[in-house]
Backbone as JSON, one array per atom type, in Angstrom:
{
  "sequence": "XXXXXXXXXXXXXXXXXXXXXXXXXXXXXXXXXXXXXXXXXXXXXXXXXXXXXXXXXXXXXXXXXXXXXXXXXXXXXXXXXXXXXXXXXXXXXXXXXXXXXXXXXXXXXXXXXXX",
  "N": [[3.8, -3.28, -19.32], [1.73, -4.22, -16.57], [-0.87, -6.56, -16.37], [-4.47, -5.17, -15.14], [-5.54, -7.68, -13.55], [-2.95, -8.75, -12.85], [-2.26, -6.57, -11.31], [-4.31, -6.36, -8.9], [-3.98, -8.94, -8.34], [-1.5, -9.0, -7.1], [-1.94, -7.04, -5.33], [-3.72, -8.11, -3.81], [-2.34, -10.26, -2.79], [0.05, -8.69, -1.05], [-1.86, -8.28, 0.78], [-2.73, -10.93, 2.11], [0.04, -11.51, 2.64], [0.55, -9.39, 4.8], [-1.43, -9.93, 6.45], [-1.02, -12.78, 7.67], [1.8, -12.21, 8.68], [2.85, -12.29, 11.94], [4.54, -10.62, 13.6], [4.69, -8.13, 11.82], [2.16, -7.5, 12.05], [1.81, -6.89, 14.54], [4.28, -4.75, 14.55], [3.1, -3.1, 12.85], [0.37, -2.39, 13.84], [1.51, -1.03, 16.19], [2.69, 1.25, 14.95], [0.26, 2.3, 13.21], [-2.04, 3.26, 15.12], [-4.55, 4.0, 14.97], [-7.05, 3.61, 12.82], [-7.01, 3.6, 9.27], [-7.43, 4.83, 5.88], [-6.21, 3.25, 3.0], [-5.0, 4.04, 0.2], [-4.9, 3.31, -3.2], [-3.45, 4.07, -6.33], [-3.15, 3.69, -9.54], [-1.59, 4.57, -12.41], [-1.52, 3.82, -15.28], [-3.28, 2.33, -15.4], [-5.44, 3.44, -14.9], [-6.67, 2.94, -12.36], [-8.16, 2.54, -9.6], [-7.42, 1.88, -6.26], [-8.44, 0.32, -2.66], [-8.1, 0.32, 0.39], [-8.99, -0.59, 4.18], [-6.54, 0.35, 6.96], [-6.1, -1.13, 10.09], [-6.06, -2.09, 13.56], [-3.79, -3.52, 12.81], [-4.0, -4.97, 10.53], [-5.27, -5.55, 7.35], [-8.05, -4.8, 5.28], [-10.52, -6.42, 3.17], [-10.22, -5.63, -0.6], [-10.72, -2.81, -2.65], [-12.27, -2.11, -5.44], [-12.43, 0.7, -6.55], [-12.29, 4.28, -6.05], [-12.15, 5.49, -2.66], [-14.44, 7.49, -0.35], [-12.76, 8.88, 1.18], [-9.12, 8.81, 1.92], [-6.42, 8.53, 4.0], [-3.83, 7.57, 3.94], [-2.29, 7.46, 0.74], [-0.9, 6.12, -2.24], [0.81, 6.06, -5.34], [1.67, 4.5, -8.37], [2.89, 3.21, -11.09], [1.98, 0.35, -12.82], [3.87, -1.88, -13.53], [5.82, -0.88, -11.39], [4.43, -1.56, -9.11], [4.04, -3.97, -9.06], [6.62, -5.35, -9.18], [7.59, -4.19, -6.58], [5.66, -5.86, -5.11], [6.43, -8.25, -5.21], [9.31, -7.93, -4.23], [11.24, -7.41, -6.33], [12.06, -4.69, -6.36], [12.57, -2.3, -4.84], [10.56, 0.14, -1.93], [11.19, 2.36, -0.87], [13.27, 3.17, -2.33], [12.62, 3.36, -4.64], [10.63, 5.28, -4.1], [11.87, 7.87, -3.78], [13.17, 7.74, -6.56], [11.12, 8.68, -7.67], [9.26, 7.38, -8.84], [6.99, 6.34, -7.08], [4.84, 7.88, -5.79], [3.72, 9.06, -2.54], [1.38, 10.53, -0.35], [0.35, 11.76, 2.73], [-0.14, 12.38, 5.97], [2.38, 14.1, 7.82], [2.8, 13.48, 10.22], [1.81, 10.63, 10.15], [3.53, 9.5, 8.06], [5.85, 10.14, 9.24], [5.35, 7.85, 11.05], [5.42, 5.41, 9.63], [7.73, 5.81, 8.65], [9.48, 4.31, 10.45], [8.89, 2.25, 10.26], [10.5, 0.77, 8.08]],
  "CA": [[2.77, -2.86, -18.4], [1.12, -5.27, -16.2], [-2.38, -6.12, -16.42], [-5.1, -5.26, -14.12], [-5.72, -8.7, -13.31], [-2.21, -9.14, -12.09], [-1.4, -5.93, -10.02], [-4.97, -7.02, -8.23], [-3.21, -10.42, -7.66], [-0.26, -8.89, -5.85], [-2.33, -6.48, -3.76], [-4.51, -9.2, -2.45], [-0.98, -11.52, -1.93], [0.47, -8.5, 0.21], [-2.8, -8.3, 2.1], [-2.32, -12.06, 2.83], [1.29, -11.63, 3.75], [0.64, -8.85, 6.14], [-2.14, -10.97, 7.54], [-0.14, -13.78, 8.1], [3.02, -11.91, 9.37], [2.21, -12.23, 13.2], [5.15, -9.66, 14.04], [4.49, -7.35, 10.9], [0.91, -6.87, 12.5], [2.03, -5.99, 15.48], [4.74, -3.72, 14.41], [1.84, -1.81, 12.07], [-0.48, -1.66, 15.23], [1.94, -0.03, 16.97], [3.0, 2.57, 14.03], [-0.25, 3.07, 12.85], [-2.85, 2.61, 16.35], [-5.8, 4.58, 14.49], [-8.21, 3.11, 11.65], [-6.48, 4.08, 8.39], [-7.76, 4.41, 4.58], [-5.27, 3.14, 2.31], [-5.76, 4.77, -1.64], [-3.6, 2.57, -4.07], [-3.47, 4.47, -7.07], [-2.36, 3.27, -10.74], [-2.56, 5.7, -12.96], [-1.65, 3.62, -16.48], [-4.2, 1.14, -15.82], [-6.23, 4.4, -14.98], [-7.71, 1.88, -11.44], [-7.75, 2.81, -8.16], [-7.96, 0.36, -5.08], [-8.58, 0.92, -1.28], [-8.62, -1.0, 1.72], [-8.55, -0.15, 5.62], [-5.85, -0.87, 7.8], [-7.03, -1.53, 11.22], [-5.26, -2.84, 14.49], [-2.18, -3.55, 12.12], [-4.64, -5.8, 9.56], [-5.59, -4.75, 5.91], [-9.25, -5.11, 4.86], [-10.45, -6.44, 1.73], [-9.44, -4.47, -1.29], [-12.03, -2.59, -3.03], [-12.15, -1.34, -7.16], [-12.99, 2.51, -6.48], [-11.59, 5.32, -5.21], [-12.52, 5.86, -1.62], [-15.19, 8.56, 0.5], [-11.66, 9.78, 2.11], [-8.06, 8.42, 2.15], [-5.76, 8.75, 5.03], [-2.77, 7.46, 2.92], [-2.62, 7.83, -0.88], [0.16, 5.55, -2.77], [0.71, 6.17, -6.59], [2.55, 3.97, -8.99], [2.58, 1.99, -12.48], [1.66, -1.21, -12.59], [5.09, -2.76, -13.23], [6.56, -0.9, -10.3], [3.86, -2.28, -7.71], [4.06, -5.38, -9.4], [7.79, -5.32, -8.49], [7.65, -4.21, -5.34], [5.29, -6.43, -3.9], [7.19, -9.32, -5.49], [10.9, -7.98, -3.74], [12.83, -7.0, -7.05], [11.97, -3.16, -6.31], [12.44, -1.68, -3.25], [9.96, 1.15, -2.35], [11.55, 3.4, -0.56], [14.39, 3.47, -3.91], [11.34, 3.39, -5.92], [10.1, 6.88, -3.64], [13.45, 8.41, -4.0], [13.35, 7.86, -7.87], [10.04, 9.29, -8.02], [8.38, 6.0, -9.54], [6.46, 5.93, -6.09], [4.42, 8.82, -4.79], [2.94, 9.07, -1.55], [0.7, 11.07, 0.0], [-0.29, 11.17, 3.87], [0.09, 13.21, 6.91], [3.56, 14.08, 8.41], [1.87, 12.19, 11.44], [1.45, 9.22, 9.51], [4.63, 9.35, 6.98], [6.78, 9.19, 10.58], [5.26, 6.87, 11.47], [5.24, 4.48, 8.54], [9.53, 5.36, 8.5], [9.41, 3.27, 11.74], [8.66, 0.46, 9.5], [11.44, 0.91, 7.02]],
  "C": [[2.04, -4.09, -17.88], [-0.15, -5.13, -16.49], [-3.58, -5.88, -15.18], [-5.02, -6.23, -13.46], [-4.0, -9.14, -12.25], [-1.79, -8.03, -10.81], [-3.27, -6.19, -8.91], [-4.47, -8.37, -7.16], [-2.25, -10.1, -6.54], [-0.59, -8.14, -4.64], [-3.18, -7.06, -3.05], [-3.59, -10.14, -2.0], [-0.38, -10.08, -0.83], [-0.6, -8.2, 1.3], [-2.73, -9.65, 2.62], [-1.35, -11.97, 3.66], [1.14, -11.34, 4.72], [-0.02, -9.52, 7.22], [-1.33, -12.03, 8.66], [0.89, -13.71, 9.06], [2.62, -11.59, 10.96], [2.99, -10.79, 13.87], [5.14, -8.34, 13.02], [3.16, -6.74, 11.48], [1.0, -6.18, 13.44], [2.9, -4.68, 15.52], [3.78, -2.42, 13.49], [0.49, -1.67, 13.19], [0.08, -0.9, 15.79], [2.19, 1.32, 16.54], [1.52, 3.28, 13.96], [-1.76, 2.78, 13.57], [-4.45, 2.74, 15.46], [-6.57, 3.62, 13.05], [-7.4, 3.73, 10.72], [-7.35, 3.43, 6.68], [-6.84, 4.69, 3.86], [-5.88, 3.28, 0.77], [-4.49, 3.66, -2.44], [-3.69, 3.17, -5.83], [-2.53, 4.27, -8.67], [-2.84, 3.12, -12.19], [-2.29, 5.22, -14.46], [-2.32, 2.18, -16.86], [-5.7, 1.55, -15.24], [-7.34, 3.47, -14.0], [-6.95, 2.65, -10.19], [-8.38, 1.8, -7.1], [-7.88, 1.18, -3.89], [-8.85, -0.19, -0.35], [-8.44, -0.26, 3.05], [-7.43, -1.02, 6.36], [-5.79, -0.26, 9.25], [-6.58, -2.61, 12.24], [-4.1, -4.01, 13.35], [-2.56, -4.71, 11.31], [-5.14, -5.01, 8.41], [-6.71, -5.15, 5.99], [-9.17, -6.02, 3.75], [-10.11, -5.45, 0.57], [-10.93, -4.46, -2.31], [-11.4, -1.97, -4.27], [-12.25, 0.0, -7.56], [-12.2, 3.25, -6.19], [-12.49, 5.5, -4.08], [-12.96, 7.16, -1.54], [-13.56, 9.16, 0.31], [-10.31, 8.41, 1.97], [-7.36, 8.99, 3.02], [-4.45, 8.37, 4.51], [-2.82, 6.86, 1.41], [-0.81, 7.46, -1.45], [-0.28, 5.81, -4.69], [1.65, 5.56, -7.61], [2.43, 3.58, -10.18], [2.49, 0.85, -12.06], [2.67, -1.77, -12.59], [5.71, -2.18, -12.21], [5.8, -1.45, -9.15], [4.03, -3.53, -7.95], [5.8, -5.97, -8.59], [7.88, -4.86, -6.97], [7.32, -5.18, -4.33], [5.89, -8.03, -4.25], [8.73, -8.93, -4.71], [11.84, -7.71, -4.89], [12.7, -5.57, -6.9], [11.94, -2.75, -4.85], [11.69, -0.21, -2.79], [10.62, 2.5, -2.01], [12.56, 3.92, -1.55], [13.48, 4.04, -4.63], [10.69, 4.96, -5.6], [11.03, 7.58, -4.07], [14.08, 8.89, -5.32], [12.58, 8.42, -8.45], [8.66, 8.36, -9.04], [6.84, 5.76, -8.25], [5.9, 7.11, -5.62], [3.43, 8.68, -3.66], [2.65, 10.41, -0.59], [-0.09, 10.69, 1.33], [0.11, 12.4, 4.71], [1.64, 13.14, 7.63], [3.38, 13.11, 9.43], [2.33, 10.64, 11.08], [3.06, 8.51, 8.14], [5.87, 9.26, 8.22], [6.56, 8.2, 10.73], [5.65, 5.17, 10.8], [6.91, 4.24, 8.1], [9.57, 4.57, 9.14], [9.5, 2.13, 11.25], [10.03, -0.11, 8.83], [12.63, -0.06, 7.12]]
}
């Protein structure tokens, strides 16, 4: 099981990445145009995180559970840990049931687009 401290680490490195990724931003502006609250949920280190993502940029990442979520991700700590490192792939990881997500048909098209 990872520790807090590290699946923190990896969800503030893929908020860098996305930052960074000049064509990743734009392809998540275009998917997802509207203001979005992202829930990150991980439920055997019993923490929940949240950030907005916003003209195809993440916020800072916050220690709570959010007012309202607009998409709601659920995992263990070693599978986000893996993921956002590249040995897990999520959509495998959805598929296997290691990964649940939660969002609007709306918004779960949209977010295939990415894939």
């Amino acid at each position: 099981m990872a520790t807090k401290r590290q699946v923190e680490t990896k969800l503030r490195q893929l908020i860098g990445r996305l930052h960074d990724a000049d064509q990743g931003v734009e392809a998540l502006a275009k998917a997802l145009p509207e203001a979005k609250v992202i829930e990150v949920v991980v439920p055997d280190l019993d923490q929940v995180y949240w950030t907005t993502l916003e003209n195809g940029r993440m916020g800072p990442l916050h220690k709570r559970a959010p007012d309202r979520a607009d998409i709601r991700l659920e995992a263990g700590s070693d599978v986000l840990v893996e993921i956002v490192d590249g040995k897990r792939s999520l959509f495998s990881s959805f598929v296997a049931g290691r990964v649940k997500v939660e969002a609007s048909f709306a918004d779960l098209l949209r977010l295939r687009k990415l894939a």
